[in-house]
TORKOL-4160 file (C-alpha; in steps of 0.2 Angstrom, whole numbers, padded with zeros to 4 digits, m for minus):
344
<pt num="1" X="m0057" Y="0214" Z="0218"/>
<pt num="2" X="m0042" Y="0221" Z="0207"/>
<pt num="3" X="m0024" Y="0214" Z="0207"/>
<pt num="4" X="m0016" Y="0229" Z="0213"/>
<pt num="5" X="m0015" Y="0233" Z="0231"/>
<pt num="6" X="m0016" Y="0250" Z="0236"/>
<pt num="7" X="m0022" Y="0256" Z="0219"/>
<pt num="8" X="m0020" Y="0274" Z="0212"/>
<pt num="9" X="m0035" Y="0281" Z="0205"/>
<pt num="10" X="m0047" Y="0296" Z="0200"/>
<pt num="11" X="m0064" Y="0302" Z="0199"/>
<pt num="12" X="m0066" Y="0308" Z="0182"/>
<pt num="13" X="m0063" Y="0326" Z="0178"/>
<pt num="14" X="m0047" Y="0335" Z="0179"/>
<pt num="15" X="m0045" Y="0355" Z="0176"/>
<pt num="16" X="m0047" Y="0363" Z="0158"/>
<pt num="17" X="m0033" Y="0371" Z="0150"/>
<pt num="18" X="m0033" Y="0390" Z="0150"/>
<pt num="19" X="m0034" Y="0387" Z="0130"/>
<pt num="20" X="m0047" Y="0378" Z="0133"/>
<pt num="21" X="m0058" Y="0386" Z="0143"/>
<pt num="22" X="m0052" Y="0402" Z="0131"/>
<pt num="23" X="m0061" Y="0391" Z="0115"/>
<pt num="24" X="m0076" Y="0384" Z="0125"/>
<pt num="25" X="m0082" Y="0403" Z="0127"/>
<pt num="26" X="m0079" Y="0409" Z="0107"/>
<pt num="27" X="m0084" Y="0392" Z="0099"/>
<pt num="28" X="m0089" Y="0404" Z="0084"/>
<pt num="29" X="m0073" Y="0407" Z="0080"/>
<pt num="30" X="m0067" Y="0392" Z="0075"/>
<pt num="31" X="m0073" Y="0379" Z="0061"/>
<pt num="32" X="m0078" Y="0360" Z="0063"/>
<pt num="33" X="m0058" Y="0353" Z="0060"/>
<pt num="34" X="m0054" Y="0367" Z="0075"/>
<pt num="35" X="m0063" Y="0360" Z="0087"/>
<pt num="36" X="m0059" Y="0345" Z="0085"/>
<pt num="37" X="m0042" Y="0345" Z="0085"/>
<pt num="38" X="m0044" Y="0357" Z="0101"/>
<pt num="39" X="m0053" Y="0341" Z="0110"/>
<pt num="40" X="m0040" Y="0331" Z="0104"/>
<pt num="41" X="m0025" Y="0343" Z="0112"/>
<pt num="42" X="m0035" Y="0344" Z="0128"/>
<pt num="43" X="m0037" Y="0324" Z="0131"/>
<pt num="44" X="m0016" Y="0323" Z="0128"/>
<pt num="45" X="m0013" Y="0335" Z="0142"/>
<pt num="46" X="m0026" Y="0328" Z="0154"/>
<pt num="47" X="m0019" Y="0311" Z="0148"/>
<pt num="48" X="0000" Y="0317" Z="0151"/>
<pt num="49" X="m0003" Y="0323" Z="0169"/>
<pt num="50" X="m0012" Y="0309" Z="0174"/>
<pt num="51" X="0002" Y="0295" Z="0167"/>
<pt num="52" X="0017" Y="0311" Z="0173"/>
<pt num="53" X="0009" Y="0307" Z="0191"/>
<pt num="54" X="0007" Y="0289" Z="0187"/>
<pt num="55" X="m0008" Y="0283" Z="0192"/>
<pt num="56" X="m0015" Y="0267" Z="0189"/>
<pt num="57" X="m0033" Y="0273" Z="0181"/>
<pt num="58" X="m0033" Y="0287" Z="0170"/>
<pt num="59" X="m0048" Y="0297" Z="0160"/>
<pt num="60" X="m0050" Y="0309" Z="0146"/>
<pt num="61" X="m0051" Y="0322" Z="0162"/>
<pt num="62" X="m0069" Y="0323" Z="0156"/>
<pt num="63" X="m0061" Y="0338" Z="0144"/>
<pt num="64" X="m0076" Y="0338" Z="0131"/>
<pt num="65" X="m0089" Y="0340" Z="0144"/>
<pt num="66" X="m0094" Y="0358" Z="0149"/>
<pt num="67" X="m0098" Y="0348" Z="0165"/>
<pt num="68" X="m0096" Y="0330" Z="0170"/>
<pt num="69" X="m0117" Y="0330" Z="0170"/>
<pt num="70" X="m0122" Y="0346" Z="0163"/>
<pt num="71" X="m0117" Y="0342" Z="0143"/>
<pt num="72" X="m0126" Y="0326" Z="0143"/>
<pt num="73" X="m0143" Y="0336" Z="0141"/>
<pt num="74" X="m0137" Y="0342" Z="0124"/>
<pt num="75" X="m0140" Y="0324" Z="0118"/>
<pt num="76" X="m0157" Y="0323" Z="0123"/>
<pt num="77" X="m0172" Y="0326" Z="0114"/>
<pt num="78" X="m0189" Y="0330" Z="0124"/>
<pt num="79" X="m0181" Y="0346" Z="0132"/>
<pt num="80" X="m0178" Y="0366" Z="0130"/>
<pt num="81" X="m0163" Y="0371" Z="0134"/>
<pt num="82" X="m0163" Y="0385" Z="0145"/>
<pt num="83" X="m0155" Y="0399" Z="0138"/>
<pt num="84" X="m0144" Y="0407" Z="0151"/>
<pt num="85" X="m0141" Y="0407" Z="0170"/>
<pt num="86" X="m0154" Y="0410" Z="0181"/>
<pt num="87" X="m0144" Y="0421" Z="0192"/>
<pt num="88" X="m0129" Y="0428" Z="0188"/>
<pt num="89" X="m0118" Y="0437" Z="0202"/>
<pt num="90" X="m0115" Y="0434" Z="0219"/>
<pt num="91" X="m0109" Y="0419" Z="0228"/>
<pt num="92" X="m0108" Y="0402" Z="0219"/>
<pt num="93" X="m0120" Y="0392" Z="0221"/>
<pt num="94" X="m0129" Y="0379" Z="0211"/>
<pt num="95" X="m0146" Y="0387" Z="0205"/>
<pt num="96" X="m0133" Y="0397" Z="0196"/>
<pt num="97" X="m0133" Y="0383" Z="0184"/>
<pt num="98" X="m0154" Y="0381" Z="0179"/>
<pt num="99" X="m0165" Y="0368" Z="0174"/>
<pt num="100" X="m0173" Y="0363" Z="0158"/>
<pt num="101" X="m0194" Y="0363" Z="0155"/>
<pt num="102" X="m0198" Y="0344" Z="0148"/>
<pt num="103" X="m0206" Y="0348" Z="0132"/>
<pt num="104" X="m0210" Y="0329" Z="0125"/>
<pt num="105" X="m0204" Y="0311" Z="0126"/>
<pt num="106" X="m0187" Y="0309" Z="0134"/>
<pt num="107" X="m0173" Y="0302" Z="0122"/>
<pt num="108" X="m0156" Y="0301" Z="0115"/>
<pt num="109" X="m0155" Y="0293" Z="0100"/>
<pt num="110" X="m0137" Y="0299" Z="0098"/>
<pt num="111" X="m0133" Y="0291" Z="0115"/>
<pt num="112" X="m0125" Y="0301" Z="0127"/>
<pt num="113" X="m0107" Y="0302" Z="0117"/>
<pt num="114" X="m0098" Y="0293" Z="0132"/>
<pt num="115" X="m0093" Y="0278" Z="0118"/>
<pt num="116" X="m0086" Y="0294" Z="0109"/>
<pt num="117" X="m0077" Y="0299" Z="0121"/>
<pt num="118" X="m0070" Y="0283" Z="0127"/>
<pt num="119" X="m0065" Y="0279" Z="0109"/>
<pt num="120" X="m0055" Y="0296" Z="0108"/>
<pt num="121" X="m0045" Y="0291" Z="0125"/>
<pt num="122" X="m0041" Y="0273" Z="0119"/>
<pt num="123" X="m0033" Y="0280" Z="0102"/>
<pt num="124" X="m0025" Y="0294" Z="0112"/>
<pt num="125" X="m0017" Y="0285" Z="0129"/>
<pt num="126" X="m0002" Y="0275" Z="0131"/>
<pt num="127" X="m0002" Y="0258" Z="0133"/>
<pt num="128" X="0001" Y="0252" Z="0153"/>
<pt num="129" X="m0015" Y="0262" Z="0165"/>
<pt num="130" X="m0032" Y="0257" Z="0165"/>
<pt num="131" X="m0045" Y="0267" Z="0155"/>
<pt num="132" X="m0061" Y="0272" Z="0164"/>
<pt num="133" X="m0075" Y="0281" Z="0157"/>
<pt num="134" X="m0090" Y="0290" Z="0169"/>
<pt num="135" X="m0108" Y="0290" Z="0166"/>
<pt num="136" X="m0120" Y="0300" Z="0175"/>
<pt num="137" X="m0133" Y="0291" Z="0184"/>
<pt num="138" X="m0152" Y="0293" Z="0180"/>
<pt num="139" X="m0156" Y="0299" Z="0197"/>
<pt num="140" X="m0140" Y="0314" Z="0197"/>
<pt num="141" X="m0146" Y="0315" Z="0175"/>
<pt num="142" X="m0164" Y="0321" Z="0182"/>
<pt num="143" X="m0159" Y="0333" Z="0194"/>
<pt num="144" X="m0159" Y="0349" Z="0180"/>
<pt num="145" X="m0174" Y="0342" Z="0171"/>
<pt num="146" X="m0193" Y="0352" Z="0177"/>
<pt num="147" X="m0206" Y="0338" Z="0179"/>
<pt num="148" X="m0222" Y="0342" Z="0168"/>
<pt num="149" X="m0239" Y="0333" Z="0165"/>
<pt num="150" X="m0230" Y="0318" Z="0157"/>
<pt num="151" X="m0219" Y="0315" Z="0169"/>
<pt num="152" X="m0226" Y="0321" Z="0187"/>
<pt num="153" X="m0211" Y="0321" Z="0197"/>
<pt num="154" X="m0192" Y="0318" Z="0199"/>
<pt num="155" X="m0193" Y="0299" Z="0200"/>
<pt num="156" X="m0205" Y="0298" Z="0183"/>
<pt num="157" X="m0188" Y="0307" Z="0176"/>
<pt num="158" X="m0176" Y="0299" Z="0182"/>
<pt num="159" X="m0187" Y="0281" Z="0178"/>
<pt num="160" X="m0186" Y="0289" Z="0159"/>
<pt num="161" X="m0168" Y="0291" Z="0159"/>
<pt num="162" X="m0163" Y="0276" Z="0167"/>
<pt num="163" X="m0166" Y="0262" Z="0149"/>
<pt num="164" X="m0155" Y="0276" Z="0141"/>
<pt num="165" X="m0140" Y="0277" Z="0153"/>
<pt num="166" X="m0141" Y="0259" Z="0154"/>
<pt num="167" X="m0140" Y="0257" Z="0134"/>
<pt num="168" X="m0125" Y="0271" Z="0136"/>
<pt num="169" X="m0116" Y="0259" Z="0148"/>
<pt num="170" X="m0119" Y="0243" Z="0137"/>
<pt num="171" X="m0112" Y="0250" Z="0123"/>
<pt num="172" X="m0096" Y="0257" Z="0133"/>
<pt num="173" X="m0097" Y="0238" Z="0137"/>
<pt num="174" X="m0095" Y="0233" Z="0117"/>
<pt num="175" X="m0081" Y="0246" Z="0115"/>
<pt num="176" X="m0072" Y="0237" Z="0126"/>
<pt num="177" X="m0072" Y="0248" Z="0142"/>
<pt num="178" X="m0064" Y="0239" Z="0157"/>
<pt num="179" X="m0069" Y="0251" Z="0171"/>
<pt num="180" X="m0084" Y="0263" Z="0171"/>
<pt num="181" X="m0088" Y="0274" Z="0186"/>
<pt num="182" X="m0110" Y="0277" Z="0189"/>
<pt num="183" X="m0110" Y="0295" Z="0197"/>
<pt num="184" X="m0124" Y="0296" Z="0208"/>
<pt num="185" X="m0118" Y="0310" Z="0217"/>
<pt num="186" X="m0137" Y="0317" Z="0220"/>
<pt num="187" X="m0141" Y="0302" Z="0229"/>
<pt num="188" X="m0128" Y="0302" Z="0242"/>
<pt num="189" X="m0131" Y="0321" Z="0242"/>
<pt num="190" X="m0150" Y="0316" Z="0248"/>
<pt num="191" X="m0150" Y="0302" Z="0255"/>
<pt num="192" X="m0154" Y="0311" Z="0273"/>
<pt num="193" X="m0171" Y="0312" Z="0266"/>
<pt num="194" X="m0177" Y="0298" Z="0253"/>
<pt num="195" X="m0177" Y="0281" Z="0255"/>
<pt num="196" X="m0159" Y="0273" Z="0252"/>
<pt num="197" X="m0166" Y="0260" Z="0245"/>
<pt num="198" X="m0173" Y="0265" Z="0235"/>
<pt num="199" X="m0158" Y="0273" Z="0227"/>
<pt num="200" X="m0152" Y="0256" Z="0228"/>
<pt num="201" X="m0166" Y="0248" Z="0217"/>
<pt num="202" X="m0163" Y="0262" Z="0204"/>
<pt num="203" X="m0142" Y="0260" Z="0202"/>
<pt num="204" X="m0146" Y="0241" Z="0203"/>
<pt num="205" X="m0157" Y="0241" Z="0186"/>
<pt num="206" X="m0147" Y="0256" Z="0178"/>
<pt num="207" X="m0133" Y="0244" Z="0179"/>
<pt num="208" X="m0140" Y="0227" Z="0178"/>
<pt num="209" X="m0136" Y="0222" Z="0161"/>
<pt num="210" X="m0118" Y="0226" Z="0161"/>
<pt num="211" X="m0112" Y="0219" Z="0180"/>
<pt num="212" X="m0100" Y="0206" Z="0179"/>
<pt num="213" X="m0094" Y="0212" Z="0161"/>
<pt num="214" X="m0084" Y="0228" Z="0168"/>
<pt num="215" X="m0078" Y="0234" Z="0182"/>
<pt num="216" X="m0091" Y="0245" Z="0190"/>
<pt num="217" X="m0086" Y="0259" Z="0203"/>
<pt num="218" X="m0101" Y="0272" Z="0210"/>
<pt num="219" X="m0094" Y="0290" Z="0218"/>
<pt num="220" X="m0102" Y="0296" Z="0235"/>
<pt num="221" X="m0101" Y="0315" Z="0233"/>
<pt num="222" X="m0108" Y="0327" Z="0246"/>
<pt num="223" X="m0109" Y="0341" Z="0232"/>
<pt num="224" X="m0091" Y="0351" Z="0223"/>
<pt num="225" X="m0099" Y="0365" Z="0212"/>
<pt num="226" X="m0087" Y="0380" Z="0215"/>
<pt num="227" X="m0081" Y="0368" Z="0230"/>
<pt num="228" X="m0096" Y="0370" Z="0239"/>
<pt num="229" X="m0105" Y="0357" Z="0248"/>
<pt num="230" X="m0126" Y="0355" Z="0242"/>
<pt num="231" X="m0130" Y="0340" Z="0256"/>
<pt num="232" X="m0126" Y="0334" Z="0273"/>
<pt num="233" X="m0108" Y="0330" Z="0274"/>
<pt num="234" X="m0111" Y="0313" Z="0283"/>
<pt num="235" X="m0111" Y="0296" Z="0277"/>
<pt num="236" X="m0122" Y="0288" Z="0290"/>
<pt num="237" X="m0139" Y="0290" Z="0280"/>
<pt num="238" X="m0133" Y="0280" Z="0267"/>
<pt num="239" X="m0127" Y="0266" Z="0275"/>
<pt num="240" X="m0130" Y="0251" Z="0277"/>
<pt num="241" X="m0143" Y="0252" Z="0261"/>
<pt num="242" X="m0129" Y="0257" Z="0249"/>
<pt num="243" X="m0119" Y="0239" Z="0252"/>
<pt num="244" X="m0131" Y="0232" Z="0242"/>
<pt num="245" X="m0124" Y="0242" Z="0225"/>
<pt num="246" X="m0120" Y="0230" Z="0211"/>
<pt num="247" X="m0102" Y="0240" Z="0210"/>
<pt num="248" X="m0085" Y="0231" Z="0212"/>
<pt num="249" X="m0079" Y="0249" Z="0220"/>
<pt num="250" X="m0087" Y="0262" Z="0229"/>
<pt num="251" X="m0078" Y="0280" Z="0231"/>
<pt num="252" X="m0080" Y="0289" Z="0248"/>
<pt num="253" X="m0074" Y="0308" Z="0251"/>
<pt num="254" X="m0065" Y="0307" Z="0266"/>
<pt num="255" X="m0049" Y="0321" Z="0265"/>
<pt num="256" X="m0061" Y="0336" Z="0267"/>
<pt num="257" X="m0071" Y="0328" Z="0280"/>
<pt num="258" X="m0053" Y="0324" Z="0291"/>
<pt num="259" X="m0058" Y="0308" Z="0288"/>
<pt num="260" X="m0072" Y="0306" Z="0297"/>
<pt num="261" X="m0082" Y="0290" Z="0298"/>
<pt num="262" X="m0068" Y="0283" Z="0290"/>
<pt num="263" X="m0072" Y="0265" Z="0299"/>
<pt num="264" X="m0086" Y="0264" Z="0287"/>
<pt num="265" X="m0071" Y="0256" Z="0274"/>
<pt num="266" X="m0071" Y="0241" Z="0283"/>
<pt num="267" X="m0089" Y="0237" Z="0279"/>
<pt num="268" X="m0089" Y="0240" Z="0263"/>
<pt num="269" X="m0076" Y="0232" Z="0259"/>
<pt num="270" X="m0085" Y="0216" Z="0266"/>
<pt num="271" X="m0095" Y="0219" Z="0249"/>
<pt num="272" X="m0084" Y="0228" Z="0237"/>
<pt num="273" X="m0067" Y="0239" Z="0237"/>
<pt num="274" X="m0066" Y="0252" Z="0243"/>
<pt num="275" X="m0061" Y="0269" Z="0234"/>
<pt num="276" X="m0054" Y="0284" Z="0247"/>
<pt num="277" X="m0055" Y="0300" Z="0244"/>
<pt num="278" X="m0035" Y="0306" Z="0249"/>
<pt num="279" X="m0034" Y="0322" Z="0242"/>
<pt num="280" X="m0044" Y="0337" Z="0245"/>
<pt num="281" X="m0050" Y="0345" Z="0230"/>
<pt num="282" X="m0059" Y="0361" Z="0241"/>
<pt num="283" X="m0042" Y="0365" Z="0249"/>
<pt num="284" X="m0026" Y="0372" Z="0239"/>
<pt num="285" X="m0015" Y="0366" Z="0253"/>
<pt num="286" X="m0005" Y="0353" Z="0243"/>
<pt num="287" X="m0003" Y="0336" Z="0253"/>
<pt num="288" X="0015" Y="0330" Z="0253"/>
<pt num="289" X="0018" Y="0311" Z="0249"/>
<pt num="290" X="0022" Y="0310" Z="0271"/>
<pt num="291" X="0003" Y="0316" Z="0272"/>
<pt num="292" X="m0003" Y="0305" Z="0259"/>
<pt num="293" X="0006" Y="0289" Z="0267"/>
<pt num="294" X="m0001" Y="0293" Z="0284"/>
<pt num="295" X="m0018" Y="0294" Z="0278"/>
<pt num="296" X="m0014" Y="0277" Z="0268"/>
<pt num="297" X="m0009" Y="0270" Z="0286"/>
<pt num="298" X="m0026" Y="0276" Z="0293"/>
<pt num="299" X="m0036" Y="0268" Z="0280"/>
<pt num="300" X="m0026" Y="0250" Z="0284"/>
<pt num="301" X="m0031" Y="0252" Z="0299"/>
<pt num="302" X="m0050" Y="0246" Z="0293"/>
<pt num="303" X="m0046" Y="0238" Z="0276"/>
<pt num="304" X="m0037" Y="0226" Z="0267"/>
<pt num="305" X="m0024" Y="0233" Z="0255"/>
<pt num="306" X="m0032" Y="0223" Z="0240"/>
<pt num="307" X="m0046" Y="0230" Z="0244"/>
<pt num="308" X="m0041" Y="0245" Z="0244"/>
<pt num="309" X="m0040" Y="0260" Z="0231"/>
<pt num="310" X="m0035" Y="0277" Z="0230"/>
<pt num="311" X="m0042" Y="0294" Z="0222"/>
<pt num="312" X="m0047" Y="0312" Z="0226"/>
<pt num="313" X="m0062" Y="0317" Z="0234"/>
<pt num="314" X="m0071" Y="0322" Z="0218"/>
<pt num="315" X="m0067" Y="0326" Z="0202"/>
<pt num="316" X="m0055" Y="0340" Z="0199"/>
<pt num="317" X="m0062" Y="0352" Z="0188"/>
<pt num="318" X="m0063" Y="0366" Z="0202"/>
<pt num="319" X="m0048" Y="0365" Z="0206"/>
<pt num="320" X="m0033" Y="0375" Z="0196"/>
<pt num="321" X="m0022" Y="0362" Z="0185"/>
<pt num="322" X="m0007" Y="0373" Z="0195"/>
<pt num="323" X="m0013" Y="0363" Z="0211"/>
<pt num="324" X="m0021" Y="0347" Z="0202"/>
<pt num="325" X="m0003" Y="0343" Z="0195"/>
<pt num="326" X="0007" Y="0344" Z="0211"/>
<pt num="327" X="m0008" Y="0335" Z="0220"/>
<pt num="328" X="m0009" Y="0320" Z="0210"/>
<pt num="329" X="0008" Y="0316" Z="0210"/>
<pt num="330" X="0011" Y="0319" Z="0228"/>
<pt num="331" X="m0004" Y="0307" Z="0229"/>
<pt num="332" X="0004" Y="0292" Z="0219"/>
<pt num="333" X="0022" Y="0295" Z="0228"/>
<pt num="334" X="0013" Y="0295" Z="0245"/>
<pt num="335" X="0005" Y="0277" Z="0241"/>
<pt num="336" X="0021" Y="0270" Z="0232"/>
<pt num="337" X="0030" Y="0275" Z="0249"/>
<pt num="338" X="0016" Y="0261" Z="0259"/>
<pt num="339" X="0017" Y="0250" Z="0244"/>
<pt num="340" X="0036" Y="0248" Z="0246"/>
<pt num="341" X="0035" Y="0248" Z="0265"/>
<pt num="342" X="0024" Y="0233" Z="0262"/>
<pt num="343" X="0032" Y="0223" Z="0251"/>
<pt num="344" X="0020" Y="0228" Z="0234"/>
């Protein structure tokens, strides 16, 4: 549990600046002290809209990441990266993104540069908001990886990268992390058609070393490349196997689904919190704070408000930082309207 009722919270990532996406596509124009100081610029405006709107947990916005999954393959050696999109126009879709052959052994000497990253925001955020740092989950890590003879299928990959996303989340442990989101949003993506449980048994050991020592927090994701949707948008076929995470919170996507199923709060937070997704990062209708303290309302309804926490659906990055801005801030106004209702 956490000392603040009706918490304020987000996913992970948060919209590049122009600039930035601007840099990311001409990194040959600039030298080593560039870029650097360009990551730098782009964690102090992801940090300055987060603390502007006043949330309780802030990230780095994920802003040194092409992708909150897709730059970890960089770090790991045993692959070829595949040179360029598989299909270019049309519709977005997510085999616009590729997969990389397995070449050898599977390993990251270097990490995953999450420690890095997490170090960057400490030296950068103000005093006062939690810190949280995300790690993709071995199951999501595997998804862009082609099996080959050494390992025969997705499991035998995702079995490989789990001791390496485990040693990635112990040292954010050492660095002094407090909160650490697992996204494992394949599993909840495909959950209609594997074994939940044995999802379960993988996030289990991936974070077996470090529960108890942090705050662990999972995001259930149907899918938000381009704002599109990869699995069935229901909840059902996950549950009741996912109670059984070792996570203190567990993020649902509820505002793009009109908060269906939205009774499911009250079991889990017989286990754990439970973390709502109020804000709906598909839509560009921005909620105003009355829509946000309804929806607050609703989720009282089912849950206790120590139990309860507060976010966006996913992570923002696909949606425009014109929108994210207002969005969050409605968000934390909406939730501070309950909070004073109730006496918080």
């Amino acid at each position: 549990m956490h000392a603040c009722p009706l918490r304020s919270s987000v996913i992970g990532s948060y919209p590049f600046p122009s600039w930035l996406e601007f840099a990311g596509q001409h990194l040959g124009m600039f030298g080593r002290s560039d870029i650097s100081e360009i990551q730098n610029d782009a964690v102090i405006a992801a940090v300055h809209d987060q603390i502007d709107a006043g949330l309780d947990v802030i990230t780095d916005g994920e802003q040194t990441r092409l992708d909150f999954n897709l730059s970890f393959y960089g770090f790991l050696e045993g692959i070829a990266l595949e040179a360029a999109s598989p299909r270019k126009f049309g519709p977005p879709a997510h085999d616009q993104r590729g997969k990389h052959p397995i070449t050898g052994e599977l390993q990251a000497p270097r990490g995953l540069g999450v420690v890095d990253e997490f170090k960057r925001l400490q030296r950068l955020a103000p005093t006062g908001p939690t810190l949280k740092a995300s790690v993709p989950g071995p199951y999501t890590l595997s998804g862009r990886l082609v099996p080959n003879a050494q390992y025969a299928d997705r499991w035998a990959v995702t079995e490989a990268l789990l001791p390496i996303v485990r040693r990635e989340l112990e040292d954010l442990v050492a660095a002094g992390c407090q909160e650490i989101s697992i996204d494992e949003p394949s599993m909840s993506c495909y959950a209609y058609r594997e074994d939940p449980r044995r999802f379960v048994d993988i996030f289990n050991r991936t974070v077996e070393s470090v529960y108890g020592r942090t705050r662990l927090c999972t995001h259930l994701c149907f899918g938000n490349y381009k704002g599109r949707a990869i699995g069935p948008r229901q909840l059902a076929p996950m549950f009741p196997a996912f109670l059984d995470f070792k996570a203190d919170e567990m993020h649902v996507e509820m505002a793009s689904r009109e908060f269906a199923e939205i009774e499911i709060i009250a079991a889990i937070t017989q286990r754990m919190d439970a973390a709502v997704g109020i804000i709906d990062v598909k839509s560009y209708y921005l909620e105003t704070p009355g829509n946000i303290a309804d929806r607050v309302r609703l989720c009282l309804k089912h849950a206790p408000a120590e139990r309860l926490v507060f976010a966006p659906d996913c992570g923002l990055s696909q949606t425009a930082r014109w929108a994210a801005q207002p969005k969050l801030r409605n968000m934390v106004a909406g939730i501070r309207q309950v909070r004073k209702q109730l006496g918080c």
